[in-house]
N, C-alpha and C positions, 0 to 999 in steps of 0.2 A: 521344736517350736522356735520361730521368729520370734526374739523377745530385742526391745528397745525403748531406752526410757531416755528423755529428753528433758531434763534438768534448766532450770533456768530461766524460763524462757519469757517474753513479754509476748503474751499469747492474743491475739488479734481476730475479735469474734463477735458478729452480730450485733457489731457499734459501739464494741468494749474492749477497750485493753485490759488484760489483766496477766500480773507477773505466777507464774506455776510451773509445774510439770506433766508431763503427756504420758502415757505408758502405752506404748503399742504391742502387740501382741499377734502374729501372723500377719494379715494384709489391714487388721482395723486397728481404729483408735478403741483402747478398754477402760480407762479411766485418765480424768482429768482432775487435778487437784491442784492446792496451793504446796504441795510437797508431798514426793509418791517416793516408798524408800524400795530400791530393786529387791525382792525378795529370791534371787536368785542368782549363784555366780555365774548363770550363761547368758543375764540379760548386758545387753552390749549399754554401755551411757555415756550420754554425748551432752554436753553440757553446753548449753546455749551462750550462756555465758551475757544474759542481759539482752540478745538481741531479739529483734521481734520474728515471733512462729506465726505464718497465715496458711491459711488453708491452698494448695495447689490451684493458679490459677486456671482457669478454662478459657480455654481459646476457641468461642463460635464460628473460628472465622481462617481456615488456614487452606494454600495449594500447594500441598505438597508434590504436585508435579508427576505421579504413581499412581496410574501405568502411560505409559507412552512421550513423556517429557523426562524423563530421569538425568538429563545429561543437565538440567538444570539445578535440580533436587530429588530425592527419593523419602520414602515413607521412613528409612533407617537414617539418614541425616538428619533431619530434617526433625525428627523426634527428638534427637542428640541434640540438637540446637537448643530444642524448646524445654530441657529437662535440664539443660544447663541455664537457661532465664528464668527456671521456676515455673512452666508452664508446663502441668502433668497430666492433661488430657485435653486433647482438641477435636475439634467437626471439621472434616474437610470438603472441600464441595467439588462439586461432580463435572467440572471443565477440564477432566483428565482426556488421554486419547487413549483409548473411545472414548465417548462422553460416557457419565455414570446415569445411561435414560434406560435402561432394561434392569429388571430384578438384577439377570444374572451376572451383567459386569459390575452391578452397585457390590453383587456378592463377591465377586471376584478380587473386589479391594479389601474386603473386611478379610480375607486369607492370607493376603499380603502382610497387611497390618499385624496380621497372629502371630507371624512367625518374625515378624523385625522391629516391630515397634515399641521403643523404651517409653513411651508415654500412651496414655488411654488415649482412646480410640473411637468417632464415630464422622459415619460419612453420611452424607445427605443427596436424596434420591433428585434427579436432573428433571426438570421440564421443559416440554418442546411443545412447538404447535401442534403433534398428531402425539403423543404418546399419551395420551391420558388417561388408557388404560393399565399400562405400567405401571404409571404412579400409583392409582386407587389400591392395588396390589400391596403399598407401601408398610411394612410391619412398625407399626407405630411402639412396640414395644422396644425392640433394640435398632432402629432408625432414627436419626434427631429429626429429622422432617424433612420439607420439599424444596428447592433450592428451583427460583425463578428469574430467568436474565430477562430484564425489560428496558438493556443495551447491549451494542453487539459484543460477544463473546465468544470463545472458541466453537469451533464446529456449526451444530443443529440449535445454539442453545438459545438463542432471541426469540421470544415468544412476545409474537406482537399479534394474535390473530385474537381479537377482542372477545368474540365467541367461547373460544378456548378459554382465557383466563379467567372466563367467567365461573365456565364449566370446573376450574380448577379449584376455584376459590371456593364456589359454591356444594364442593362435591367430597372432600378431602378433612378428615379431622385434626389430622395434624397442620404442625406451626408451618406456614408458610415462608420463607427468608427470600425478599428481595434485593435484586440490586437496579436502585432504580437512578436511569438515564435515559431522557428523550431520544430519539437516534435520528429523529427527523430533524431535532432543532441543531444538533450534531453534527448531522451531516450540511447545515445549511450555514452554520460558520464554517466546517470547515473551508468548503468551496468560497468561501469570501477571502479566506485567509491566504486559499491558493491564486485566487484572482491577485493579492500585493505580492507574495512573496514566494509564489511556483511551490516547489519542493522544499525550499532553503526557509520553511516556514522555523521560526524561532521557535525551542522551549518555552520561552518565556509567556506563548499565545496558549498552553495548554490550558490551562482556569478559565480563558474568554471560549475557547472552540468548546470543552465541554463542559458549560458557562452554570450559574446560579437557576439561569431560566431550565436549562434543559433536566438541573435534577429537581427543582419542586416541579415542575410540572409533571414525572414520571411519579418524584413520591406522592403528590397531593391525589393521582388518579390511582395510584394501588391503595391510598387509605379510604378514599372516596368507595372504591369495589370492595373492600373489607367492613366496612360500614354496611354499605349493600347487602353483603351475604352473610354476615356474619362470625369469616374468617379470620381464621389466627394467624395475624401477621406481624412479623419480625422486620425493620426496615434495617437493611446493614448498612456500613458504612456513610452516616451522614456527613457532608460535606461543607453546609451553607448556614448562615442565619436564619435565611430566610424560612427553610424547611422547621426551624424550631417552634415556628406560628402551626404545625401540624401536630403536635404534641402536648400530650397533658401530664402535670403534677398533682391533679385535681382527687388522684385515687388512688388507691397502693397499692403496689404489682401485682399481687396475686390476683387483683382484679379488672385487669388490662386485658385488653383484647389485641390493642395494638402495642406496640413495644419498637424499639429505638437501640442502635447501635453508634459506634463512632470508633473509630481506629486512631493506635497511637501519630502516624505522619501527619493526622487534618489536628489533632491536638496541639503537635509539636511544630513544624513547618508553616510557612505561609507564601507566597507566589514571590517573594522579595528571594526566596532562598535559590530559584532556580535559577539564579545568575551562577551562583557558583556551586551548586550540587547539579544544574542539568535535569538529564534525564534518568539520574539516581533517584529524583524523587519526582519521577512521575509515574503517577498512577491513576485508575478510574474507579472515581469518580477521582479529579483532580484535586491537588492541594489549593487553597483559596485564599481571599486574602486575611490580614491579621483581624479586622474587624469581624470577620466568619469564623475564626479561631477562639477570638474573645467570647463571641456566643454561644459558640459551643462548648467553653468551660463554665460559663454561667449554667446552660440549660445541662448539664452533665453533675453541676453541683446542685442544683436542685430539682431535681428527678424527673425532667421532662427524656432526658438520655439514659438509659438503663443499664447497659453494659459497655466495657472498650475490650478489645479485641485488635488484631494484627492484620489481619486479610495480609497476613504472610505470604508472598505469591513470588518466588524467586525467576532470575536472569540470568545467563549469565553474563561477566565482564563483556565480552565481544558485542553480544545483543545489544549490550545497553548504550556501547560505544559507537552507536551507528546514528544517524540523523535523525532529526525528529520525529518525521513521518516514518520511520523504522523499525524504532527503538519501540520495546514492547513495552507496554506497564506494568509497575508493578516491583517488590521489592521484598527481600531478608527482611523479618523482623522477631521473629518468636523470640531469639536469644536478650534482646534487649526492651523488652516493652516493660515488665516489671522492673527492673532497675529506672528504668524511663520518667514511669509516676512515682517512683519513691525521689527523684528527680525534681519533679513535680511538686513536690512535697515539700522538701526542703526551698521549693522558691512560694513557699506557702499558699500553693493554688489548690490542693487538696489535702486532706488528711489521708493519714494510713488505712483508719476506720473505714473511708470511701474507698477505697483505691480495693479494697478487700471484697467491700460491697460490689461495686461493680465489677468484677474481673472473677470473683470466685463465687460469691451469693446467688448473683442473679444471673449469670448464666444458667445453674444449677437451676435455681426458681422457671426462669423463662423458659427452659427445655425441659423439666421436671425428673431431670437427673437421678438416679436412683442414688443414695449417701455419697453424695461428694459434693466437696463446694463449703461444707463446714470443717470446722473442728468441734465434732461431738463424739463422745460416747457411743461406739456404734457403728459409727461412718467408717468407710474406706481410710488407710493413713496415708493419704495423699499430701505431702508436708512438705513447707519451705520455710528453712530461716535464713530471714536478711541481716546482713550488718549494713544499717544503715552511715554508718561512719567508715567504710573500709574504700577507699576510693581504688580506682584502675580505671586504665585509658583503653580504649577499641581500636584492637590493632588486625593487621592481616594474620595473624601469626596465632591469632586468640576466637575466629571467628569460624563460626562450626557448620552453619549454612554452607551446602555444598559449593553453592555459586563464589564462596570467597571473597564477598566482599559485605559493608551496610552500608547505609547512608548514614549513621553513627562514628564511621571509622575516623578516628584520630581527637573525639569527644573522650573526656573524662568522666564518670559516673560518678557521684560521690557514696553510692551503696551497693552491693556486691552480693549477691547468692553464693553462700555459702554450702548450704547442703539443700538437697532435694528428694527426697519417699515419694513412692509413686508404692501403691496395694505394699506398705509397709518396709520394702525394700529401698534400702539408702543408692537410688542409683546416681546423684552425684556429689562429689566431697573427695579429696580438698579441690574444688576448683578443674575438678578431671570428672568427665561420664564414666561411671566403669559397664562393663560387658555383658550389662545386666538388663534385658528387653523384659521389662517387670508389666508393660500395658497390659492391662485387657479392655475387651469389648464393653462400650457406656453400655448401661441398660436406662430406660425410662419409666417413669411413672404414672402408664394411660395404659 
């Protein structure tokens, strides 16, 4: 028997800090108290030593690149990354090549994942304008839900046929996740942009070409249709101010229908940055400006924003070094997004209590996660402690994402993952992954 007891700790749960100890016991948490004595000389203890224990966070929102991109990242990196950030189980979505739009290649990724993946695991099933049979197929028990591009995306995966997403919305019990961007308003900056400046169109135009109007306009009409049918929808990656006029704090989560994301770059960056990161930080929906930022720490501290997430989506160096019109979107981030809001924290924009809630709670909540996402008695031991005082700088040398590079590189952090449990197994400490693929498959609670 797996036996480990965690001594110390300032333990970080459901809006409460409290200083204790944790005693794990195979892959779960067995008991939680203000002092646990190991009853045994084979239980291993690891003394916190003061710093704060939160629950693994959950990443709704990752591309890990596997199957058919891997020369970017793979499901075995790409884990390693995010188990080194503290992030012990992620949703990956279905712009792999082939797309994930038929049962059997959605399955074909969950095999992949069995055999490589150091952190939990689930993929979300693709929609297209003719698969709609596919989806309905979709096993809402160990599937996170349906994953809908309404802007262009790799391959078949833009689903603009009004009919269809009716039929989608209207027909499907699971959470819907959109990524929503106009493609007509899109494309009609873009073409403006190429009328002043040909090809040699600047970074600096990405936030105007795929502009404030073009994502409320895509989110206001996926909430407008979930309103309509009565569907479960998850809105990823919000980007604007403006979008936070679609949102309510009016109710508490359990009894949302619609629900609200935001990734760590629209929190951290703003349009002023791509003078000198480029096209390191561009991504879609694009980074925007400081006052969109602002808003979205507001609406994020008081619960119009649900969850933050990475929409991890790696490049590599060459891709990203080529001209605007070239350069793909999209970016590393699993390894740094928890150090990021503790970050955060310390520039007193959030608490830890939040930073918990959003990243570990309410993913859990909003995909109905089977025991993970807390620290309880019971639950999976999916466990991270931070030292929030241990600082280190983001070097090439320290960065675990296959592609080799972040938009973090040569930032200092001032808080540091120390250790990380994923189903009870320490897979990383001191500061190194060990050789330990401890994931398994999420399960849900529908």
């Amino acid at each position: 028997m797996n036996k480990v007891l965690i001594k110390n700790a300032k333990i970080v749960n459901e809006g409460t800090i409290f200083e204790g100890d944790v005693l794990i016991e195979n892959d779960l948490i067995v008991e939680i108290a203000e002092t646990i004595s190991a009853k045994s000389s084979s239980c291993k203890i690891i003394d916190a030593e003061g710093n704060f224990l939160i629950p693994g966070a959950i990443d709704d929102q990752v591309h890990f690149r596997e199957p058919g991109l891997t020369h970017k990242g793979d499901i075995e990196s790409e884990s390693k990354a995010a188990v080194a950030g503290g992030i012990t189980s992620f949703i990956e979505q279905p712009n792999t090549v082939p797309n994930a739009v038929t049962q059997e290649i959605l399955e074909e990724k969950y095999q992949i994942a069995a055999s490589k993946s150091y952190a939990n695991y689930s993929f979300m099933m693709g929609a297209t304008n003719d698969n709609l049979d596919e989806v309905l197929k979709t096993n809402p028990r160990n599937v996170a839900g349906i994953k809908i591009f309404l802007g262009s995306s790799t391959g078949n995966m833009l689903v603009d046929n009004e009919e269809v997403l009716e039929k989608i919305f209207s027909s499907t019990p699971l959470l819907i996740a959109v990524h929503c961007e106009d493609e007509t308003t899109i494309k009609n900056n873009l073409e403006k942009f190429k009328t002043e400046f040909g090809d040699d169109i600047p970074v600096t135009a990405h936030h105007l070409i795929r502009s404030e109007e073009a994502c409320y306009l895509s989110s206001s009409k996926a909430i407008d249709l979930a309103k309509k049918t009565g569907a479960r929808l998850h809105v990823f990656h919000l980007s604007t101010a403006k979008e936070m006029e679609l949102f309510t704090n009016k109710i508490p989560l359990e009894e949302k229908k619609i629900t609200a994301e935001v990734c760590i770059h629209h929190l951290w960056f703003t349009n002023d940055d791509y003078a000198t990161k480029g096209n390191f930080i561009k991504w879609n929906p694009a980074v925007k400006t400081a006052n969109d930022r602002k808003v979205l720490w507001e609406a994020l501290n008081d619960g119009r924003i649900d969850v933050i997430a990475t929409d991890h989506a790696p490049h590599t160096l060459e891709e990203k070094k080529q001209s605007y019109l070239k350069a793909p979107s999209g970016g590393p981030l699993v390894q740094h997004a928890v150090v990021a809001m503790f970050e955060a924290y310390h520039q007193g924009k959030i608490s830890v209590e939040k930073i918990v809630e959003k990243m570990c709670h309410n993913p859990a909540k909003i995909f109905k996660i089977e025991k993970r996402g807390f620290i309880k008695e019971g639950y999976y031991a999916d466990l991270v402690i931070v030292n929030s005082g241990l600082p280190w700088s983001v070097k090439k040398e320290n960065i675990l994402a296959k592609c080799g590079w972040s938009p973090f590189e040569g930032f200092t952090f001032k808080s540091r993952i120390t250790h990380t449990f994923v189903n009870g197994e320490l897979v990383y400490s001191p500061f190194k992954v060990k050789d330990i693929r401890a994931g398994k498959r999420l399960l849900f609670n529908r």
